[in-house]
N, C-alpha and C positions, 0 to 999 in steps of 0.2 A: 710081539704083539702087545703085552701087557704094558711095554715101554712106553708103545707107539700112542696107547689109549692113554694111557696116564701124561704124558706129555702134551696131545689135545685138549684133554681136562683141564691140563693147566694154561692152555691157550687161551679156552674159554673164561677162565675166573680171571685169569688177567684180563681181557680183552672186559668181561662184567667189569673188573675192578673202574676201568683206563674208563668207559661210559660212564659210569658213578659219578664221579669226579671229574668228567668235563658236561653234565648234565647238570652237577651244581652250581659249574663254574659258569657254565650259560644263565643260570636259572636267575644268579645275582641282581644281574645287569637289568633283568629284565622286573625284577622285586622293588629294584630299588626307582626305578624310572616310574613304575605302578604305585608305590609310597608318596614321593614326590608329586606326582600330578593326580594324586588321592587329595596329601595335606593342602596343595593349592586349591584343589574343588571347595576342600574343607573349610579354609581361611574365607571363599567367596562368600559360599553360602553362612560363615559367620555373617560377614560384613553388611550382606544382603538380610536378614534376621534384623540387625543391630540398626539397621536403617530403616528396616520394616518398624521397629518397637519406637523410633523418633520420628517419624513420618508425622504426627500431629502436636511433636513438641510447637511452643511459638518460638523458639530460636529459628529450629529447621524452618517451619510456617514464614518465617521474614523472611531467611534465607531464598527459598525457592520466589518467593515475592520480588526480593530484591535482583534475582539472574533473570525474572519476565522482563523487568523493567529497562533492566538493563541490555539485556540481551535478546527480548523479544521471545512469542509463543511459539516459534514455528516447528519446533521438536515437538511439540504436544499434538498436534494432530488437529486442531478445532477446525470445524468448519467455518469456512468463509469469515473475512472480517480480521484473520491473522495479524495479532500487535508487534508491528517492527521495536526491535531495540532503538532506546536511546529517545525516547520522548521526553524524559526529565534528567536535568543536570546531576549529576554523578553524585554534588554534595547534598542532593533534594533526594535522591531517591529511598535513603534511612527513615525519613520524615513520613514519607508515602507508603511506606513498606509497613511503619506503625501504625497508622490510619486505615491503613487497610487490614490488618493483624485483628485492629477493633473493629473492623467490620465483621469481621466474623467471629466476633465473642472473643478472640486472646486478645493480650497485652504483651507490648515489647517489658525488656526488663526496666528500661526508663517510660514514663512518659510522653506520648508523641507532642512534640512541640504545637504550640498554639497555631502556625501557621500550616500544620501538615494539612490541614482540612482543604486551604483555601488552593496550596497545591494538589492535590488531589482534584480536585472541582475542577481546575482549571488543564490542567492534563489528561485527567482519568474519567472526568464525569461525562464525556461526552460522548461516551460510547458504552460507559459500565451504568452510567447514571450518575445524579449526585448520592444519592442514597444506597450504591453498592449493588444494587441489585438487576443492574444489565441491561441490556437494550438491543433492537433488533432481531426479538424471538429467540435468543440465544446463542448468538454470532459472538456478542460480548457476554461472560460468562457471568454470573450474579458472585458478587465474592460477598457477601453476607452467609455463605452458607458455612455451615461449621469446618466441615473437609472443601475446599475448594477443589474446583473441577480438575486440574493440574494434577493435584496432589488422589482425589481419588482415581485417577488413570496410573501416576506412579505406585499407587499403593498396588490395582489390579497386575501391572507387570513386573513389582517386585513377587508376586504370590507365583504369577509364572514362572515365574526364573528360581523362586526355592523350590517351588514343587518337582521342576525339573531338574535343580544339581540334587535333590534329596534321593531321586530314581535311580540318577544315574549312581551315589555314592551306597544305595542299595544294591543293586548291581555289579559294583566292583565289589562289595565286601559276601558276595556270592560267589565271585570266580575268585 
């Protein structure tokens, strides 16, 4: 009987042992896939910050000027009045993008050429105004304002989207 127990016994701590160590062996796979799609959460919500902190640089400020022009408002959501891409020539739209930068208080790092004006006026005024500050109640947006309306919508749904990876990356470093 004493044989029969003690042999048991040793069933059991092998049988603990053999659990042990395919419990870690499981636990890996699943640490490292949780790491992994932690550090990605992690690089986003950089990226989204780092974008958040230049969202009123004038480089970004042309930039996001120069993808309307080019590529038109219709991601932005405006009501009524939506600017198709492609109103002014490709090698025009630098020019316009600076002119418009000083409408709202920046400067490109050059100088906007003497003619940006008269393209602007002749493209953009006729719906924004010649003076930058819009037309038709609001259809066309005022770009004299310091944050332009574009930009303060990206700026609202970059806040959503960190406030949201920030949750979740609280969350994972809970469980």
């Amino acid at each position: 009987m004493d044989k029969l127990l003690a042999f048991l016994i040793f069933l059991v701590i092998l049988y603990g042992v053999y659990n042990a160590q395919n419990k870690d062996k499981k636990k890996i796979p699943e640490t490292v896939e949780t790491c992994v799609s932690c550090k990605i959460e992690t690089e986003k919500l950089h990226l989204l910050e780092k974008e958040l902190q230049i969202l009123e640089t004038p480089h970004y400020v042309k930039q996001y000027i120069v993808d309307v022009i080019d590529h038109g408002s219709y991601t932005l959501g405006f009501p009524g009045g939506v600017m198709e891409g492609g109103y002014a020539e490709h090698e025009d739209v630098d020019k316009i993008a600076c002119y418009v930068l000083a409408l709202s208080g920046k400067q490109c790092e050059k100088p906007y050429p003497k003619d940006a004006q008269m393209f602007y006026t002749s493209i953009c005024g006729g719906c924004h105004g010649d003076d930058g500050k819009g037309l038709a109640g609001g259809n066309y947006p005022d770009l004299t304002q310091k944050k332009l309306l574009g930009l303060q919508r990206r700026e609202q749904a970059l806040k959503v989207k960190i406030k949201r990876l920030e949750k979740e990356e609280e969350h994972q470093h809970r469980h």
